[in-house]
N, C-alpha and C positions, 0 to 999 in steps of 0.2 A: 580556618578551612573555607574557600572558596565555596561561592552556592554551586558551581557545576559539580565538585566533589560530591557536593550534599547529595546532588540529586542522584550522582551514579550510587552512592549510597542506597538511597531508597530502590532507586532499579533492582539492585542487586539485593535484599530486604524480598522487594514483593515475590512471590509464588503461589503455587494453588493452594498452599493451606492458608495461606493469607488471605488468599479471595474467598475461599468459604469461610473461613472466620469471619469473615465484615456481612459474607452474602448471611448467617446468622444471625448478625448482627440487625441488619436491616430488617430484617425476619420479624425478629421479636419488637422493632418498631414501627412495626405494620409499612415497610414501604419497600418492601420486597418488588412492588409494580414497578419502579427503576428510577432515573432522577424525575424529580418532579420537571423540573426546568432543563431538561435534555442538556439543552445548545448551550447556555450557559456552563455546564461542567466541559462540554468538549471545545470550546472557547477554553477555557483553563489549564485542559489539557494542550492547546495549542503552543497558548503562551509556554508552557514548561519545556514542553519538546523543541519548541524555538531555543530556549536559553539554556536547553542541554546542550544543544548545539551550537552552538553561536560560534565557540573557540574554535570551531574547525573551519569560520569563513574563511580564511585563509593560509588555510594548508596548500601547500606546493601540489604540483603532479607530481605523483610517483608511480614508479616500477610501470604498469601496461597503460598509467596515465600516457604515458611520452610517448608511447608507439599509437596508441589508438585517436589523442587528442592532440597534445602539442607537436608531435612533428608527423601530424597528419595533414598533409596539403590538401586533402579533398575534402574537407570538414570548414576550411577556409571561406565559408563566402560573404560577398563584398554585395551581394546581390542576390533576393530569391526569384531564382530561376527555376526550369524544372530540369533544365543538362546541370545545375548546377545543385540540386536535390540529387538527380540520379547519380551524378560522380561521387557523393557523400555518402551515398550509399553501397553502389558494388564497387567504388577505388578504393575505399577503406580497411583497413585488415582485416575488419569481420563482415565480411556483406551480407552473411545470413543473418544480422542482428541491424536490419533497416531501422526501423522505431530508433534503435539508441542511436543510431549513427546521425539522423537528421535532426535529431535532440542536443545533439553536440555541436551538429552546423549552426542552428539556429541560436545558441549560445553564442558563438563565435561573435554571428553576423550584428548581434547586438551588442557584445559588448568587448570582444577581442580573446584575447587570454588571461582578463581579468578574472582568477580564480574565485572571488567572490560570488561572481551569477554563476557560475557553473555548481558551486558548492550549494548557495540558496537554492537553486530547483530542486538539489537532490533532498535539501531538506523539507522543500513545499512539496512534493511526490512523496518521500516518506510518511508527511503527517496526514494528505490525504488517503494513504494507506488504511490508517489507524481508522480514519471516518468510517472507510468503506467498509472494512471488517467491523468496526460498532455494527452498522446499519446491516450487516449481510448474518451477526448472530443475534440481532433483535428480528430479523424474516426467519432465521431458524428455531424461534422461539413460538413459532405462530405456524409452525407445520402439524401437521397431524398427529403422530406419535407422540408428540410433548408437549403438545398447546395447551392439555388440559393442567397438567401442571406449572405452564411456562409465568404464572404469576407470582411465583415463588421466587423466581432467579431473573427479577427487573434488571439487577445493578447487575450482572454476570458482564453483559454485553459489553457493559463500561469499564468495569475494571477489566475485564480480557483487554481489552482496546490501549488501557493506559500501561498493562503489564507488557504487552506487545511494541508497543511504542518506545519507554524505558526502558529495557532489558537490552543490557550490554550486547546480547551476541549482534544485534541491529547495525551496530558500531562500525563496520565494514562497509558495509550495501553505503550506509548514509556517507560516510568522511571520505573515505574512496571514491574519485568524481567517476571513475569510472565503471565501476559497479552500478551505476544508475541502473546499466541493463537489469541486473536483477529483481529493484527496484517498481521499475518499468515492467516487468514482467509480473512482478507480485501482483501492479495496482490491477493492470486486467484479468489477470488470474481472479483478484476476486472480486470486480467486476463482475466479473461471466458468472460465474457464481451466485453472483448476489443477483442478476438478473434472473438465473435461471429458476432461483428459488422462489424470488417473485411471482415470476412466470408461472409457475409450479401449482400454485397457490391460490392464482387468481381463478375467477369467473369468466369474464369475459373475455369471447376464442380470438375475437383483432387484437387486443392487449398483450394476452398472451404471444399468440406469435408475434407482436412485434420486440416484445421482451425473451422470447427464444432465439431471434436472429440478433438482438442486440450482444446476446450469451454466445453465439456463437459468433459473429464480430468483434468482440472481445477476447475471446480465444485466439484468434489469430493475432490479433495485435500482440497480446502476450507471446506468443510464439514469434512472432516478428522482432521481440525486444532480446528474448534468448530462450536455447533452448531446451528449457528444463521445466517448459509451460506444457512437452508434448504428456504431460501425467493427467492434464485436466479434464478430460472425457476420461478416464478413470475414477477420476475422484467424483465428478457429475453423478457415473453410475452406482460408485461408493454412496453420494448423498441420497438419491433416490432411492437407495438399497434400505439405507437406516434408518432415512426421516419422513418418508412418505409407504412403507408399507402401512398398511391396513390389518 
């Protein structure tokens, strides 16, 4: 059995009573406060999500691959220009999805139609996915309503992050070059998010607002990548509704 096997194996294995089993686990050996050595487990997690993936560098374009990237003439350039930005963006099939559009030029421009960089970003955007959601449910851990508890559920943040990462349904957004959009839309979705909670949180009012307009700069980008980012000032006041009442 192949280690990529292995791993979908274990993806498909983890779940939430998996995670509070171990968050138990850690419990009863006093390290519920989360990894000791953060960066080193999400380094580890890097490497795996790398070599879950790897078999899909070179997957073909398929199905809306061919319409959006390879027999897209306006995604072609030889040269970054800024008529040659704006053509990749409103000549493309989807002009309301700019973000993905000039993420696929700029693929191009470096390395042609060589399926390999197009595939590797979607997997280097995927894993800084996982980063951002670590660091956006270790700031959710430190809000009001559950801060006084939040020492009990260190490891949450991390195994969410590796459950999230592993987990087949992913499998699409990542090996799909064209799905990036989604992708792309996730990372600043929770970006904005993870700003806002910041933001949220903090003391100091210039920090703050510069981490509210970063929240709401990130919204847009996510909305500029596709558009199913228009839920995020819902969920914003979803967040503030749950984790910061008083």
């Amino acid at each position: 059995m192949s280690i990529e096997i292995s791993f979908l194996q274990i993806a498909f294995r983890l779940n939430f009573r998996y995670l509070i089993l171990m968050q138990h686990y850690f419990e009863m050996k006093s390290l519920a406060r989360g990894p000791k050595y953060e960066w080193v487990f999400i380094a580890v997690m890097v490497v795996i999500v790398f070599l879950l993936y790897t078999k899909t560098l070179n997957g073909a374009f398929i199905f809306d691959d061919r319409n959006n990237i390879r027999d897209n003439p306006h995604i072609r350039l030889t040269q970054i220009t800024l008529p040659g930005i704006y053509s990749a963006v409103h000549d493309s099939p989807t002009p309301n999805r700019p973000l993905a559009n000039i993420s696929f030029a700029l693929n191009y421009y470096f390395h042609g139609y060589n399926v390999v960089g197009f595939h590797a970003v979607n997997i280097i955007i995927h894993i800084f996915n996982g980063m951002l959601l670590y660091l956006f449910l270790k700031a959710t851990l430190a809000t009001p309503v559950i801060q006084s508890k939040a020492h009990k559920y260190g490891w949450v943040p991390y195994f969410t992050a590796v459950i999230w990462l592993m987990h087949p349904i992913q499998t699409q957004s990542v090996s799909y070059i064209v799905q990036r959009m989604n992708s792309m839309a996730a990372m600043f979705y929770i970006l904005s998010m993870l700003l806002y909670a910041t933001g949220r949180s903090g003391e100091n009012r210039n920090k703050r607002i510069l981490l509210f307009s970063g929240a709401a700069v990130s919204g847009m980008l996510a909305l500029g990548s596709k558009e199913i980012a228009a839920t995020l000032p819902f969920f914003i006041f979803l967040y503030e509704w749950f984790f910061f009442r008083i």
